[in-house]
N, C-alpha and C positions, 0 to 999 in steps of 0.2 A: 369163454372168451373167443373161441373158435367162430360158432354162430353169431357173436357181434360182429367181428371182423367180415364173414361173407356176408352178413345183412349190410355192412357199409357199404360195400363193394371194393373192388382194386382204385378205380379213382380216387373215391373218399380219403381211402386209408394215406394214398401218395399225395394227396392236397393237407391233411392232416402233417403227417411228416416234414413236410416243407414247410409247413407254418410252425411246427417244432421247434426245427433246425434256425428258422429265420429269427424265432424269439431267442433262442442261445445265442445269436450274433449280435442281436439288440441288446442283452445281458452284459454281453462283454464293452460295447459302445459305453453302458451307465457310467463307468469310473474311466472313461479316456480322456483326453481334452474336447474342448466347444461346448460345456457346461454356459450356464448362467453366469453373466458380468456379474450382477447384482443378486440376492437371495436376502428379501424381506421376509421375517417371521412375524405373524403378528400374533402376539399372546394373551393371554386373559389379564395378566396382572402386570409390576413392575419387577416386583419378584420372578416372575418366570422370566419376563423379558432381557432380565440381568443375569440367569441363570441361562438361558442358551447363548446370550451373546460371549459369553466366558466361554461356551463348551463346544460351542459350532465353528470360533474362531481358532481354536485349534483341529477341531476335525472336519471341517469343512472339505480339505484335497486329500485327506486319505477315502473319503465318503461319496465323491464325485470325480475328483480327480483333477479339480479344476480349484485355481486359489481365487473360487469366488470374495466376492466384497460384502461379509454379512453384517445385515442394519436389522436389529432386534428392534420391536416396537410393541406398547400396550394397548389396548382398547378403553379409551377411561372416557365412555360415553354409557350419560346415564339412560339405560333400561337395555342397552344395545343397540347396537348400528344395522341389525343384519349384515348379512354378506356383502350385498351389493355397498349402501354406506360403508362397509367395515373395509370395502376393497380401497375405496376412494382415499377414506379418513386414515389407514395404512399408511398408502404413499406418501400423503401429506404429509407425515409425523417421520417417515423415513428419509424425503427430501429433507426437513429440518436438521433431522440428527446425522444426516449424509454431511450436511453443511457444517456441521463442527470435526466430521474428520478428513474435511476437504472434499469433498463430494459435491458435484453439482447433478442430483440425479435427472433430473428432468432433460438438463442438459445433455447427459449423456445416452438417455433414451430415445431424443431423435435423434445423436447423431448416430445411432443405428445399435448400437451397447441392448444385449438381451438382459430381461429383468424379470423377477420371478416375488411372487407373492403365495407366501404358505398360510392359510388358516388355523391356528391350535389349540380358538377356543371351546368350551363346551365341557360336559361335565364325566361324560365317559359312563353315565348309570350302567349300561349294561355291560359294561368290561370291569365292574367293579368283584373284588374289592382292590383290585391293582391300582388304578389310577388313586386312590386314597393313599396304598404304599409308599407313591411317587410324592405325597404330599398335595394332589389335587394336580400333579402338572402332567395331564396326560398323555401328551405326544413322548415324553420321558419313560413309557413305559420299554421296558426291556427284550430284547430277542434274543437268538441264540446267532450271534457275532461278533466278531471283536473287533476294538478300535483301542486307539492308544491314547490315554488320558491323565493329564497329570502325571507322566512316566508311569502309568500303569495301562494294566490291560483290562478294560471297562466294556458291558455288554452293550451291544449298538443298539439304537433306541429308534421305535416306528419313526418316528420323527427324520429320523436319519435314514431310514429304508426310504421314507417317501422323496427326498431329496436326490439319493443316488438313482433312483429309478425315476426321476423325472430328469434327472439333467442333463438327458440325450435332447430335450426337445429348447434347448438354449443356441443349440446348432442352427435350428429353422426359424429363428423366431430374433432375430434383430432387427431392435427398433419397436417391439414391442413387450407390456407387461404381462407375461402370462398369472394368472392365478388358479393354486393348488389346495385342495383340503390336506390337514396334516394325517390323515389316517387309511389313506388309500395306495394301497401297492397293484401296481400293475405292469405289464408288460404285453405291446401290440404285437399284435398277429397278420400285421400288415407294415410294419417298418412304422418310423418315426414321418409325417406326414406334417408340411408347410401349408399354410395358408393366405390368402391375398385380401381375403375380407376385412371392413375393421374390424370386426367380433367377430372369434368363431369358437366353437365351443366341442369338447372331446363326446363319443359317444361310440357306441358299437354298433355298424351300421348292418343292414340286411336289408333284400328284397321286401316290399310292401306286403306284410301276410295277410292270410285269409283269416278271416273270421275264427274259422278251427283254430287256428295255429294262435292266434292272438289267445281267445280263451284258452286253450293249454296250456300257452306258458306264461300264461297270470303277466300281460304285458299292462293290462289295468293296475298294476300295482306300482309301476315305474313312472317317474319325466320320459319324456320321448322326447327326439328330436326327428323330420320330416324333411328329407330333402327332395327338391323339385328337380326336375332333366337341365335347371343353371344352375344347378348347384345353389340357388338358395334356401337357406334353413328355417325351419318354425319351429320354435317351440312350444310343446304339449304338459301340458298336469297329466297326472293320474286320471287314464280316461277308457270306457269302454270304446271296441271298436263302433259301434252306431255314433259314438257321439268324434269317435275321432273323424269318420267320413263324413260325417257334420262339418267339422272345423278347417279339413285337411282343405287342396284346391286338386284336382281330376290329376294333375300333372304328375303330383308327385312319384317319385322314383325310390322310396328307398326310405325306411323310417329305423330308428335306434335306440335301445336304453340313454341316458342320459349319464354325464359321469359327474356334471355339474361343474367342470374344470373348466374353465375360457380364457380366451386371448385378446387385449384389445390391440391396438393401434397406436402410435402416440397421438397421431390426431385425435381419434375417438376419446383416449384418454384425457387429454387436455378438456373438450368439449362438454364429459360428462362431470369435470372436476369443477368447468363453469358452470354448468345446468344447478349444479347441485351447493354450491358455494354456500349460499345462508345456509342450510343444514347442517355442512360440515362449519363453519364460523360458530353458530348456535352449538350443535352435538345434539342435536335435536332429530327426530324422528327413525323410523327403521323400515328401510328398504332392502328386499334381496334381490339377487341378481336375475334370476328365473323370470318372479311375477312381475316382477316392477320395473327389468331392463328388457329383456329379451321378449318377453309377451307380449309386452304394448307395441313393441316394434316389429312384430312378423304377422300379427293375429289380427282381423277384424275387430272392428268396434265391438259389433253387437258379440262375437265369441268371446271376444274381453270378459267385456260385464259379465257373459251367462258365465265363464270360468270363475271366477272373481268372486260371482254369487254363493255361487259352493264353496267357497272356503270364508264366507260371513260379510264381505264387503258390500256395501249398498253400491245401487246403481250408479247414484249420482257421484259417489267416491272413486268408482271404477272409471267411469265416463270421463271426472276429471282428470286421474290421473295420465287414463290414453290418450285425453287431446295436448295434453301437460308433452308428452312420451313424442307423440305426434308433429309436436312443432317442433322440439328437437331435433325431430330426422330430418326437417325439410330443412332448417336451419344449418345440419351438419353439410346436405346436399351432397352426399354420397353418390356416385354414379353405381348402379345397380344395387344389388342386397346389402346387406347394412350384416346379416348375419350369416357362417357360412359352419361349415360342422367339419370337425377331423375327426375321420375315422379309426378307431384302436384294432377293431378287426373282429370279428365273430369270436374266434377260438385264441381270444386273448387272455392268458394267465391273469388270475386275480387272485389274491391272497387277502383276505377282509380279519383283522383282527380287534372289530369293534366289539364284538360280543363275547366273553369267560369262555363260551362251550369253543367259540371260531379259533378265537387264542390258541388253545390247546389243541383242537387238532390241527391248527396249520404248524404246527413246532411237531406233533406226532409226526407230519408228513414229510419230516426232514429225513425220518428215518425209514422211510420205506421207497419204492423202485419203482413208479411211476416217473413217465416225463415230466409232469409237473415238480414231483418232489426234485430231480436231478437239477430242474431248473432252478429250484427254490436255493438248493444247496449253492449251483454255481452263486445266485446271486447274493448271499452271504458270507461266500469266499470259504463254502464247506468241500469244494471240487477241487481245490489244489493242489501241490504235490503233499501238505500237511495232512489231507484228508478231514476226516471228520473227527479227526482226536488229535488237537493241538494245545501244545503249552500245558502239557499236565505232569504232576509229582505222583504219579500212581505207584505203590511199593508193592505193596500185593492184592492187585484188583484184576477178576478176571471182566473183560469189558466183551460184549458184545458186537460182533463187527456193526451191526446197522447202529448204534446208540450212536451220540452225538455226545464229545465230552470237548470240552473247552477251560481250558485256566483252569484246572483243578486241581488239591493235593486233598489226595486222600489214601490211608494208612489201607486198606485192605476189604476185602468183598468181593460184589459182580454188581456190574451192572448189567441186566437182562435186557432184553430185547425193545424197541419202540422209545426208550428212555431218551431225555435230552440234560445234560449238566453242565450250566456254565457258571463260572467262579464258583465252585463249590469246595469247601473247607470242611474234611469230617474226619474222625479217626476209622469212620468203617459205612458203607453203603450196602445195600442190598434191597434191592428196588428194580423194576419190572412197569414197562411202560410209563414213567414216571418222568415229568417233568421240572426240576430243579434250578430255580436261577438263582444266584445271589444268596447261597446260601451260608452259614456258619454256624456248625454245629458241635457241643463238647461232647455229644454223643453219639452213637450208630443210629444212620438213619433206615429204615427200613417202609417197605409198602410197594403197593401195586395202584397203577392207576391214578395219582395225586398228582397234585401243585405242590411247592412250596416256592414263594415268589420272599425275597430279601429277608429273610429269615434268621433270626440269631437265635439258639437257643442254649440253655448254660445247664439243664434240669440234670438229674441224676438217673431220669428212664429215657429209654431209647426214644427217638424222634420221629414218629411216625408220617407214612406218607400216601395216603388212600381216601384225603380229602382234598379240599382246598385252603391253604392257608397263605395268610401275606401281611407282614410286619410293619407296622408306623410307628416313626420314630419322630419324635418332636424334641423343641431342646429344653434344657433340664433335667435329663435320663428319660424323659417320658420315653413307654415303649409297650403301642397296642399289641393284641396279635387278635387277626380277624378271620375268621373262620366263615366258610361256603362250600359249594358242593360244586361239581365241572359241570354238570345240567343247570344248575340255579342261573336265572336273567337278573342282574341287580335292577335290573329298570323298573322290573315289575314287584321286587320286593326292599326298593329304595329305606323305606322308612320304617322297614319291619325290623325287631333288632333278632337274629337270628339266633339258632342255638351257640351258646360256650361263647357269646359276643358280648360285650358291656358296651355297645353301641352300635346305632344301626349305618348303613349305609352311609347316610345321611347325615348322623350326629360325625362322622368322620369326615365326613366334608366339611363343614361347617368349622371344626376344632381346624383344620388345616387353615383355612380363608386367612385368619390374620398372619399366617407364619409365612417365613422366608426359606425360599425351597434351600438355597444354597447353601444354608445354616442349616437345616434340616437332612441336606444330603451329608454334611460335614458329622453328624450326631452318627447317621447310621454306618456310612464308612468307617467313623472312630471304635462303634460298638463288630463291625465287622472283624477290624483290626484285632482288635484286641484279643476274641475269640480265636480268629485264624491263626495265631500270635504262639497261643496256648498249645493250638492243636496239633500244627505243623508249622512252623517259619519258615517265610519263603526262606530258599535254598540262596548261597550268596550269587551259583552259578547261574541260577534261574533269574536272580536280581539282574544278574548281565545282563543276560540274553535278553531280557525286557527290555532294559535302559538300552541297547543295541540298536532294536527293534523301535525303541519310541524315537530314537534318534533320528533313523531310517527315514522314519515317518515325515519328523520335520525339515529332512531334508529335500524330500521328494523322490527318493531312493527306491518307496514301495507305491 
């Protein structure tokens, strides 16, 4: 470490450090006031839609800090909307349902009210088999934090990571609808950054690279965004650099990964909501926001098409759609760029737990002494005076200072090093780098190295923990248990049925589709209960200090 440090040099190291220090004060901004007025979610089903609006409307100001106004909504457009439609067809469905709780949301977006659009559809293949756990509701999967729910104390859900860490940018942004994917946790390396453009879009900006630099760090692999010495932005596909100095114009200044997060305007908004009317009327066709908003409107004709080309579009499809793109802008008559980029910051914290192996070690990293992990902990509320072991019944557990234990009673053991436990119910542990959420167990669990993700188990041998495991519960008693390994991608082995599994991936999604999460969540709670019940009883004093605590919460106390 010694020779990194003097290959940085003294500069490096104190540009580093201050962009450290600046992301812990951003950390602390997430849960203050000047959140989002509004927080649209827009979900896959009506079942999910009726399950976060139940869950988000009580945690919404312990999560952000702010007693935003949340409007749950489904996508029930046949084949998909994409993003760009899904953005539009969103707000529509959330204006209507705003309007039955007295909400005039449009209204209240030009009169300057910040408004926020989360995405949480999609299937989660490579986070699998967790999102199946959830009952298919992915952004529902689990982390290690706690919130207060239904007078209890429930793990906080990506969904809700992404919420608190974006609702510092509700501060800069009235009068416009920002829109968020449900699965991206970040934190800038450059403060929280305003914009004037109608659209402008998040991204991590840097100097124009060279050729080298472009090939080393596989930038052909990303969307790019390109900004020009006005600050106008273009957006790029996945492109070698020959073809981006193709496309780019001499001027530019400054090009970035793309986060694919944007902001419109209410003007802009209005505009593209009349552009696009029959589509949303009918629920007809699928537009994303990238190729078919942002492309047409920075890129030349002919770069259109040849982009366009590469991903199977004809010319003439391409061509129509940019003059289609084309007369809108001239119609909206924007004075200058039409699109403009906010910067996150080169050395901006990113926590990605889209994929099994990413899951696991961003929860490993809660437990070890890096800035990032210290950051990860503040922003899960693991830096407090509680520390990293809160709300727990431990009688005789010897705990490892670095573990992370949360909500848990458990009768006796050790938890070893790197490990993380939240709500965990067992008469005995002993486990070593092992990750644990939701679990309830009538017997000692033991292992190195494993998941175990909502977990009951009733058997008469001990409970092993040196794979991956994660429990579906449906109602009726139904109850899978799904087994995988911390290396395995479900994406790439979706429809394979794996070992010790009576269904694959796949066949588990599918069994979920017609069920209802909240019933679903209600079966595995109940099977939770009941085990924990057996194991250890909450304590009546522990029951207080809960119900104290949930109090707290809805008073605005914490």
């Amino acid at each position: 470490s010694l020779s990194i440090l003097s290959h940085l040099g003294v500069a490096a190291i104190k540009s580093m450090a201050k962009s450290e220090e600046a992301m812990l004060e951003e950390i602390g901004k997430m849960q203050g006031p000047g959140g989002f007025d509004y927080v649209i979610i827009c979900c896959s089903d009506l079942s999910a839609e009726n399950f976060w609006q139940e869950r988000l409307t009580q945690t919404i100001r312990e999560v952000t800090g702010t007693s935003s106004t949340v409007i749950c909504v489904h996508e029930d457009w046949n084949g998909g909307a994409g993003n760009g439609l899904g953005t539009l067809y969103a707000f529509v469905k959330a204006c209507s349902k705003g309007e039955k709780l007295g909400v005039d949301l449009a209204k209240s977006l030009h009169e300057g009210k910040a408004v926020a659009i989360y995405h949480t559809a999609g299937k989660g293949t490579r986070l699998a088999p967790l999102p199946g756990a959830e009952n298919n509701n992915k952004p529902g999967v689990k982390l290690p934090g706690l919130l207060s729910v239904n007078g209890q104390l429930e793990p906080i859900t990506v969904l809700e990571c992404v919420l608190r860490q974006t609702s510092s940018y509700g501060a800069v942004r009235g009068g416009r609808c920002s829109v968020f994917w449900g699965d991206q946790i970040f934190v800038p390396s450059c403060g929280i950054q305003s914009s004037d453009y109608p659209a402008d879009i998040l991204a991590a900006l840097r100097p124009m690279p060279t050729k080298e630099q472009w090939e080393a760090e596989a930038l052909h692999q990303y969307g790019l965004i390109a900004v020009d010495s006005k600050g106008d932005a273009m957006q790029l596909e996945k492109v070698t650099y020959d073809i981006a100095k193709l496309y780019l114009p001499s001027e530019v200044k400054q090009v970035g990964t793309s986060l694919g997060s944007f902001s419109v305007s209410a003007a802009l908004l209005d505009a593209l909501l009349a552009e696009f009317s029959q589509e949303l009327a009918a629920k007809s066709g699928s537009l994303d926001s990238d190729p078919h908003f942002w492309m047409p409107l920075t890129l030349k004709k002919a770069d259109y098409r040849a982009v366009m080309g590469k991903k199977g579009v004809s010319a003439s499809d391409a061509d129509k759609h940019f003059d289609r793109m084309a007369a809108f802008k001239t119609r909206f008559s924007s004075s200058g760029g039409i699109l403009g980029c906010v910067d996150v910051g080169q050395q901006a914290y990113w926590w990605d737990y889209g994929r099994l192996e990413l899951y696991m070690r961003n929860n490993y990293l809660l437990t070890e002494t890096s800035s990032s992990a210290f950051a990860l902990r503040r922003f899960l509320g693991l830096e407090s005076s509680k520390g990293r072991q809160q709300w727990n019944t431990l009688e005789h557990v010897e705990v490892h200072p670095s573990a992370v234990v949360l909500n848990c009673r458990i009768g006796s053991g050790r938890i070893g090093p790197g490990s993380v436990l939240v709500n965990v119910v067992a008469p005995q542990v002993n486990v070593e780098n092992c990750i644990l959420v939701k679990v309830s167990s009538m017997v000692p669990i033991f292992g190195k190295g494993g998941l175990l993700y909502n977990a009951v188990e009733q058997r008469n041998s001990d409970l092993p923990c040196d794979a991956v495991r994660a429990d579906v519960f449906m109602p009726g008693g139904v109850h899978h248990k799904i087994y995988s390994t911390p290396s395995t991608d479900g994406g790439k082995v979706w429809k394979d049925t794996l070992p010790n599994n009576s269904y694959s991936f796949e066949g588990i999604y599918k069994a979920n589709q017609p069920l209802d999460v909240l019933e679903c969540t209600q079966e595995a709670n109940s099977a939770h209960e009941n085990v924990g019940n057996k194991v250890m009883p909450l304590s009546s004093l522990k029951s207080l200090r809960v119900s104290v605590y949930s109090c707290c919460v809805a008073r605005g106390c914490i």
